[in-house]
C-alpha positions in Angstrom: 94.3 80.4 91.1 93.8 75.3 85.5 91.0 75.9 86.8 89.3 79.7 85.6 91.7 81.9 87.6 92.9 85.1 86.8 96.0 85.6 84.9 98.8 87.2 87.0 102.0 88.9 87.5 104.0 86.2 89.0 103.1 82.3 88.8 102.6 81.1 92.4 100.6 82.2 95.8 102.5 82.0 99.2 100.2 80.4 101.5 101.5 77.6 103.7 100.0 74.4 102.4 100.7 70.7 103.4 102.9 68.3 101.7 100.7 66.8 98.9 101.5 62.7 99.6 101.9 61.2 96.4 103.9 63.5 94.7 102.1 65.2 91.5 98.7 63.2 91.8 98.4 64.3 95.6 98.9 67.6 94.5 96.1 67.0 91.5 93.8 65.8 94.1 94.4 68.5 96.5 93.3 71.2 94.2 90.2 69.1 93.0 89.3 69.2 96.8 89.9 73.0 97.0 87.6 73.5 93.4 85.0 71.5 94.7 85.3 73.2 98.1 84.9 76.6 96.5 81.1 74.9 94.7 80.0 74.1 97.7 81.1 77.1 99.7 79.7 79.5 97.3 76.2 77.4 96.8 75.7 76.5 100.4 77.4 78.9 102.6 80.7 77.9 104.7 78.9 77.1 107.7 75.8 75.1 106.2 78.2 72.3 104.2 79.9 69.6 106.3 83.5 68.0 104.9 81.1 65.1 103.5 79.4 67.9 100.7 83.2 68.8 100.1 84.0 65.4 99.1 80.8 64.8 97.4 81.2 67.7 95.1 85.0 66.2 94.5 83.5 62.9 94.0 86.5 61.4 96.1 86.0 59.8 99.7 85.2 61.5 103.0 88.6 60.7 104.3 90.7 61.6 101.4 89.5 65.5 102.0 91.0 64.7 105.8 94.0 63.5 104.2 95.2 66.7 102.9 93.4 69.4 105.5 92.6 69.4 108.9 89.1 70.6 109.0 87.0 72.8 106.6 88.2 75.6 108.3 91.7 75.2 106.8 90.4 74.3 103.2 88.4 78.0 103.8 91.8 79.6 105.1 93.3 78.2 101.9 91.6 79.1 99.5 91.7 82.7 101.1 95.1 82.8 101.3 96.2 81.1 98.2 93.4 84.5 96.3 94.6 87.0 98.6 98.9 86.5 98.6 98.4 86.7 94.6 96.6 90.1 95.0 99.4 91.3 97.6 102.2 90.0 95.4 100.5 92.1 92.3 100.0 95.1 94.3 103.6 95.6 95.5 104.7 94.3 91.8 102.3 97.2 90.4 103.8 99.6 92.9 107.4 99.1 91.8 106.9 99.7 88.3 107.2 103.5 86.6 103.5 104.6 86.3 101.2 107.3 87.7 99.0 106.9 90.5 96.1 106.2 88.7 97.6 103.5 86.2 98.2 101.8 89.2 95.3 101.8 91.1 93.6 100.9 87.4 96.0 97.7 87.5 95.1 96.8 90.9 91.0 97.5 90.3 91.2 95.5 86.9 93.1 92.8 88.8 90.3 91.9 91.3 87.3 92.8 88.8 88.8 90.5 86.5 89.5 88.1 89.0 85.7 88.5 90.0 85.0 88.0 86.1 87.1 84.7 85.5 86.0 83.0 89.2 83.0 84.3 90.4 82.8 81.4 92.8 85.5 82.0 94.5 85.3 85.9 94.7 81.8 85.2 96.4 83.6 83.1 98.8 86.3 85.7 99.9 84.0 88.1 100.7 80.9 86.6 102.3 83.0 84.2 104.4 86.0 85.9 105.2 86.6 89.7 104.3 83.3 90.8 105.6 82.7 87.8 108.3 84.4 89.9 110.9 83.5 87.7 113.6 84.9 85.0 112.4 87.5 84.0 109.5 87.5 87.9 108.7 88.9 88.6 112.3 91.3 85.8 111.7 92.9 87.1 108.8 92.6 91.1 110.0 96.4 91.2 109.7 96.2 89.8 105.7 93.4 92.2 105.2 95.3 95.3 106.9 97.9 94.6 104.6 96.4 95.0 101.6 95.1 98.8 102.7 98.7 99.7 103.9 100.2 98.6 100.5 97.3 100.7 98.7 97.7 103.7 101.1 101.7 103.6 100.2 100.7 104.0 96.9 98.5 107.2 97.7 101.0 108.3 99.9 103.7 108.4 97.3 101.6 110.3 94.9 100.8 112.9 97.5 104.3 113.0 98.1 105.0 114.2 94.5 102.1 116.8 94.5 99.6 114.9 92.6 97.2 113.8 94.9 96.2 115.8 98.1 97.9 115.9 101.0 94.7 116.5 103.3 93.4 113.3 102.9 94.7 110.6 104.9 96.2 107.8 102.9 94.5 104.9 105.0 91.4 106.5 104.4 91.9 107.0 100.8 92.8 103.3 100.5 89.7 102.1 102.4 87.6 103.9 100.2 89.2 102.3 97.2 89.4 98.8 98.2 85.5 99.3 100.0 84.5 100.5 96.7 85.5 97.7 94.6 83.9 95.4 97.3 80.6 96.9 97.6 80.2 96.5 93.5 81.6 92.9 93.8 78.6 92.6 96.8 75.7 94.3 94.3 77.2 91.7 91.5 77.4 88.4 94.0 74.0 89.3 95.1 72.3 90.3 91.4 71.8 94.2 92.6 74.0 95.2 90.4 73.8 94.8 85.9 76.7 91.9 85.2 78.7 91.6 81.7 81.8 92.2 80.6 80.5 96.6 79.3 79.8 96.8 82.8 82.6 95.2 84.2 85.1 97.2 82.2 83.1 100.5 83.0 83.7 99.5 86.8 87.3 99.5 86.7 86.7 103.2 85.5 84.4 104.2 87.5 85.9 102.9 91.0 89.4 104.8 90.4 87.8 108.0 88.7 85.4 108.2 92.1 88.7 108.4 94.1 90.7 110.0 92.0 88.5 112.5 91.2 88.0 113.3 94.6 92.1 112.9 95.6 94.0 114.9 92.5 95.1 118.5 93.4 94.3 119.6 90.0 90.8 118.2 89.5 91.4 117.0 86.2 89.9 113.6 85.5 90.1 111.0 82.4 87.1 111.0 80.4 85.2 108.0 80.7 85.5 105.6 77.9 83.0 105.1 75.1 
């Protein structure tokens, strides 16, 4: 996700997009759409903008935007998709490689803080309008969102597997917990209820994967918090 996105594992997203007429400069002004989309989206609200503020904000006319999506509900699914198959892709990357349970749920906490840190925008967007819009573009995407637990709670799973994290927990639950918690700070940030800069991001990372954890590990022994 140029245009301020997080760095990440593997170059591309997998969500079904249109051909781009016009080769390379369609493409160029397809993303414009989508950046100025995420402006609007995060300043306005989904369902307060109309197509017309999209293009506004692209500075491009009003039928261009319907050149390239249907509706503003498919530049929303988008955008949601394009964020959200990165963090899927990561997770099951992070999950193949040789390191403890808690290295990878660090990598996978850093990963969306950070992604938080570099596109604020477009973090606010995600979750106001679609993870926790469950009536509405959240109940659409329910099978996206599961996923993302499931991959989480195979990680826990594993790890209980080996004897390092409890057994009596269920892995869903444990995976819920992580992935709520890391929501709920991005909520206090997108909604100033919660201190923002780069100490406190970093010391969120810590603090969201020592809570569960702390709570999961058969021995009880925890990582002192860094200074």
């Amino acid at each position: 996700m140029s245009s301020g996105r997080a760095p990440i594992s593997r170059a591309a997203a997998t969500a079904p997009k249109r051909r781009a007429p016009g080769g390379s400069a369609g493409a160029d002004k397809r993303r414009l759409i989508l950046d100025a989309a995420v402006r609007v989206f995060a300043r306005q609200g989904f369902h307060a903008c109309r197509v017309s503020d999209i293009a506004d904000e692209a500075g491009v006319a009003y039928g261009l935007v319907y050149h390239y999506f249907a509706s503003k509900d498919e530049v929303l699914d988008t955008l949601f998709l394009e964020r959200w198959n990165v963090m899927l892709e990561l997770i099951r990357d992070v999950d193949a490689q040789e390191m403890d349970v808690r290295a990878k749920l660090s990598a996978i906490a850093s990963f969306i803080i950070d992604s938080y840190r570099h596109d604020p925008d477009l973090m606010k967007v995600i979750i106001v309008e679609v993870t926790r819009a469950a009536n509405s573009f959240g109940r659409t995407h329910l099978d996206e969102i599961r996923t993302a637990y499931e991959l989480i709670g195979e990680i826990v799973e594993k790890a209980q597997a080996q004897g390092t994290l409890r057994s009596d927990i269920e892995a869903r639950f444990a995976a819920m917990a992580f992935y709520g918690a890391i929501e709920q700070l991005l909520t206090g940030w997108i909604f100033g209820l919660r201190p923002l800069g780069d100490e406190e991001l970093e010391r969120a990372k810590w603090l969201v994967v020592e809570t569960v954890c702390g709570g999961l590990e058969c021995s009880g022994a925890g990582t002192e918090r860094p200074r």
